[in-house]
C-alpha positions in Angstrom: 0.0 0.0 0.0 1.2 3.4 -1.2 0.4 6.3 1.1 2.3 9.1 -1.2 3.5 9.6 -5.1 6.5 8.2 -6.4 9.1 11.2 -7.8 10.7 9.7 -11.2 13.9 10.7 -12.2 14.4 9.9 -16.2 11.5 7.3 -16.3 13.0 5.7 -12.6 11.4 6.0 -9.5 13.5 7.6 -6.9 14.2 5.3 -4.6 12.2 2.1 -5.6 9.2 3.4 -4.3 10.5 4.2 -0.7 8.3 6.1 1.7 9.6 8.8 2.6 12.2 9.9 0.3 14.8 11.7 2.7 16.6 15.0 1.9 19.5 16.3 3.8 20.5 19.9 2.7 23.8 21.7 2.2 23.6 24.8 3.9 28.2 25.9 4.0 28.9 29.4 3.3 32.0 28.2 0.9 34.0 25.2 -0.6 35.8 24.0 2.2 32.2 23.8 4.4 30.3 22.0 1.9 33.0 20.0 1.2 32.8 18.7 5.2 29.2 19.1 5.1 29.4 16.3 2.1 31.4 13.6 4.1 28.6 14.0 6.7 25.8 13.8 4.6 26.7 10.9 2.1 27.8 9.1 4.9 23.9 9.0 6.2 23.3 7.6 3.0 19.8 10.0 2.3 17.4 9.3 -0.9 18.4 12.9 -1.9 20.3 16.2 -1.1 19.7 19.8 -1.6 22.0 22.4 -2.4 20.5 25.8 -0.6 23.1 28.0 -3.2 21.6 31.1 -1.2 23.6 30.4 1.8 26.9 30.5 -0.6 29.0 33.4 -0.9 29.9 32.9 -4.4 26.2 32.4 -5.5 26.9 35.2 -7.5 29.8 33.8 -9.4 28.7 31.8 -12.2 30.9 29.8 -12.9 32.2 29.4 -9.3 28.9 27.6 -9.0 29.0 25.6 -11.7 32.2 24.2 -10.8 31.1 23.2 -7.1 27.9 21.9 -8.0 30.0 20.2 -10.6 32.5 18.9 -7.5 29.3 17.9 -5.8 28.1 15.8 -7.8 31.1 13.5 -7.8 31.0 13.4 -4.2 27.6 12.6 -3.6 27.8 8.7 -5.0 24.9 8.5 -7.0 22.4 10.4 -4.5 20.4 12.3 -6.8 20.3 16.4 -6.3 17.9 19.0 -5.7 19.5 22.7 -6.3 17.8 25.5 -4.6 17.9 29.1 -4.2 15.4 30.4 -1.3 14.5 34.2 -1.6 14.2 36.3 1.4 11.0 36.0 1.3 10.1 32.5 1.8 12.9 32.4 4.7 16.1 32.1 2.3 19.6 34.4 2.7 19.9 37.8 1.5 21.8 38.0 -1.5 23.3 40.2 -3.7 21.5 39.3 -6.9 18.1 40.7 -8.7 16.2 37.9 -10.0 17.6 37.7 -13.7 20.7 37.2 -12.2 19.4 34.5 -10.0 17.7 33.0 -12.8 20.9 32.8 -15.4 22.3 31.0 -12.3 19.7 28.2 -12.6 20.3 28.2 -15.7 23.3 27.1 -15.7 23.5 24.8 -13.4 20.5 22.9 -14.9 22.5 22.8 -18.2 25.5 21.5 -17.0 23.6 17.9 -16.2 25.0 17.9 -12.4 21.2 18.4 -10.6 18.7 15.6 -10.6 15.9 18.1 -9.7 15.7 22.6 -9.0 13.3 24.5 -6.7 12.0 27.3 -7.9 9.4 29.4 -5.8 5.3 30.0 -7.1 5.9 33.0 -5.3 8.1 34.6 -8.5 7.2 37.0 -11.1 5.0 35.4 -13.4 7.4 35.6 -16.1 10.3 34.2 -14.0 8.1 30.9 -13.2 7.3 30.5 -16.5 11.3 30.6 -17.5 12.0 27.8 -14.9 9.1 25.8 -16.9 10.4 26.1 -20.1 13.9 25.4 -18.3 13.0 22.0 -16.6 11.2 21.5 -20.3 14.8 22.2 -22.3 16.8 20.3 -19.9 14.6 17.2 -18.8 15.6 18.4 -14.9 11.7 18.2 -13.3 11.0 21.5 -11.3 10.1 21.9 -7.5 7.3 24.1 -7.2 7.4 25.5 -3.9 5.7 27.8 -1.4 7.2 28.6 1.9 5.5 30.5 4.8 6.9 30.9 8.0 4.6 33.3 9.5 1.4 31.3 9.6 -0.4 28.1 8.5 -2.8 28.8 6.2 -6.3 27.1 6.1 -6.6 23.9 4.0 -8.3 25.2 1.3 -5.9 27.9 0.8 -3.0 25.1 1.3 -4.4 23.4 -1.3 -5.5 26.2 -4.1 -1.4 26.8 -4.0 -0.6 23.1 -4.6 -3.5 23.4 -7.7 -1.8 26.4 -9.0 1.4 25.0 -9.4 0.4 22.2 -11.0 -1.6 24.8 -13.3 2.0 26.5 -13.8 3.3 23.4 -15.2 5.6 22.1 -12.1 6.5 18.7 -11.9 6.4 18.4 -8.0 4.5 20.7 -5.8 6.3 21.4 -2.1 4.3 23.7 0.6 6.0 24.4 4.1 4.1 26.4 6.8 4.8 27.4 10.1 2.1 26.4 13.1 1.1 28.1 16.0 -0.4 25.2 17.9 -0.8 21.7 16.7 -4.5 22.3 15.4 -2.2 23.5 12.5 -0.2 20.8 12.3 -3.6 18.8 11.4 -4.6 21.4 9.0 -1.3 20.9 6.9 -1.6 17.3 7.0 -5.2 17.3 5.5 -4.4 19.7 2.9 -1.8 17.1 2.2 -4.3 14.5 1.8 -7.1 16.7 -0.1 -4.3 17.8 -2.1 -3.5 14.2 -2.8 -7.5 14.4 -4.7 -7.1 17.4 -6.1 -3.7 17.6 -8.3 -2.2 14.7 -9.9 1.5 15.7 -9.1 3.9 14.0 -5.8 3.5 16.4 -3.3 5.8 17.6 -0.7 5.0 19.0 2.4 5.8 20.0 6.2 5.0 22.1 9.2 8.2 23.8 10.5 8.7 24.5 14.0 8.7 21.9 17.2 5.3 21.3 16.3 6.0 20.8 13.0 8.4 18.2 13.5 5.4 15.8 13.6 4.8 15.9 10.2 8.6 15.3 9.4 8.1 12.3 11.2 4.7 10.5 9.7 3.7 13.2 7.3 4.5 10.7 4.7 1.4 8.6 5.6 -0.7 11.6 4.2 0.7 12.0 0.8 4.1 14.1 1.2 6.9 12.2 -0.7 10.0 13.6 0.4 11.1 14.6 4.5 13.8 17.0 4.9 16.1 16.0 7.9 18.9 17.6 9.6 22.7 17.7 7.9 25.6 19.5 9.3 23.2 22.0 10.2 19.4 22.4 9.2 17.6 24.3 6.1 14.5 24.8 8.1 13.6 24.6 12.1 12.0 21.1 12.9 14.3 19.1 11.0 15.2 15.5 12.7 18.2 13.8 12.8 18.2 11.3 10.0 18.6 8.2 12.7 15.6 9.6 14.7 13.4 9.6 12.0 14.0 6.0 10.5 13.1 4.5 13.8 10.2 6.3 14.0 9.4 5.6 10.3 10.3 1.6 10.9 8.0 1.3 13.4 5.2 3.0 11.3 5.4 1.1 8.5 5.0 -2.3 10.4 2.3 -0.9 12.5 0.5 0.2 8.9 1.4 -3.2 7.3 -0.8 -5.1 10.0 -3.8 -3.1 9.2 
């Protein structure tokens, strides 16, 4: 029994199917951090990593990017990876950088075949989102939808309307994080999860942030959300697990599941 949509990578399903798929991030400031922050994380041996570029000083360096992503890649063994730039907005780094800039960026790093997958927020400029389209289009990399908000969880219905509208926009996978206030909220993300499951055909990833939200790192899988983000060398996000904490957890749900 399948709780939660398979992600395909090139006509393969990531991870044969496995629920969750788990992300660790990359989150170093420069070369030598990520570089240490890589030994950690393939070590933990995750379904997927994600390169959060805003946290990079060299982000806006072109080619300085290319090449790391490019050193990366032959570190990570395999594990496929997501490449991500989070505006300030959604909770990402300042940067140095208007969106055109940021945007050539993506650009080449998508066309240099060294990212598996690229976030790109529903949040942009209309014409911006509908560059990344025609970008995961030209270069066969599926795009990340996504839609962050750390102030507040919005209600259900409005959850899900943003998961709708990015698969309207053409995305390939549509991500929500939102940020409770009590754990009421918590239950209002996981059922927009699960109406969102009826109401878009696309995998869905999704979370609450926070202490509460850490719940929904944990099982959120069981409502539709294919991918949970755990703790690196340092978290993306607050509520991120440690990678060990969250298989036990997920061990024991899956043979509890299994007997019903």
């Amino acid at each position: 029994m399948s709780f939660s949509r398979p992600i395909k990578l090139k006509g393969q399903v990531l991870g044969g199917g496995k629920e969750p798929l788990v992300c660790m991030p990359l989150v170093g400031c420069d070369e030598d951090t990520i570089f240490r922050e890589m030994a950690l994380v393939v070590s933990k041996m995750p379904d997927l990593i994600e390169w959060r570029v805003d946290f990079f000083i060299g982000i806006g360096d072109v080619e300085r990017v290319v090449a790391l992503v490019q050193r990366i890649r032959a570190l990570a063994g395999g594990i496929p990876l997501i490449f991500t730039r989070r505006s300030i907005r959604e909770g990402g780094t300042p940067i140095a950088l208007d969106e055109d800039q940021v945007f050539a960026v993506y650009a080449a790093v998508c066309r240099s075949g060294c990212v598996d997958l690229f976030d790109y927020e529903l949040s942009s400029e209309p014409r911006h989102f509908a560059q990344a389209v025609a970008l995961a289009e030209q270069t066969g990399v599926p795009l990340i939808a996504s839609y962050h908000n750390f102030q507040e969880t919005p209600s259900a219905q409005d959850i899900v309307a943003k998961l709708v509208a990015m698969e309207r926009a053409g995305a390939d996978i549509a991500k929500v994080a939102v940020m409770p206030k009590s754990l009421r909220d918590v239950l209002t993300l996981l059922e927009a999860t699960q109406d969102g499951m009826q109401a878009i055909s696309l995998p869905i990833i999704s979370m609450s942030m926070g202490g509460y939200g850490s719940l929904s790192r944990l099982f959120g899988w069981a409502f539709g959300s294919s991918v949970t983000f755990v703790v690196g060398e340092n978290s993306s996000a607050p509520g991120q697990v440690p990678i060990e904490d969250l298989k036990v957890v997920v061990d024991i749900l899956h043979r509890s599941l299994r007997d019903k």
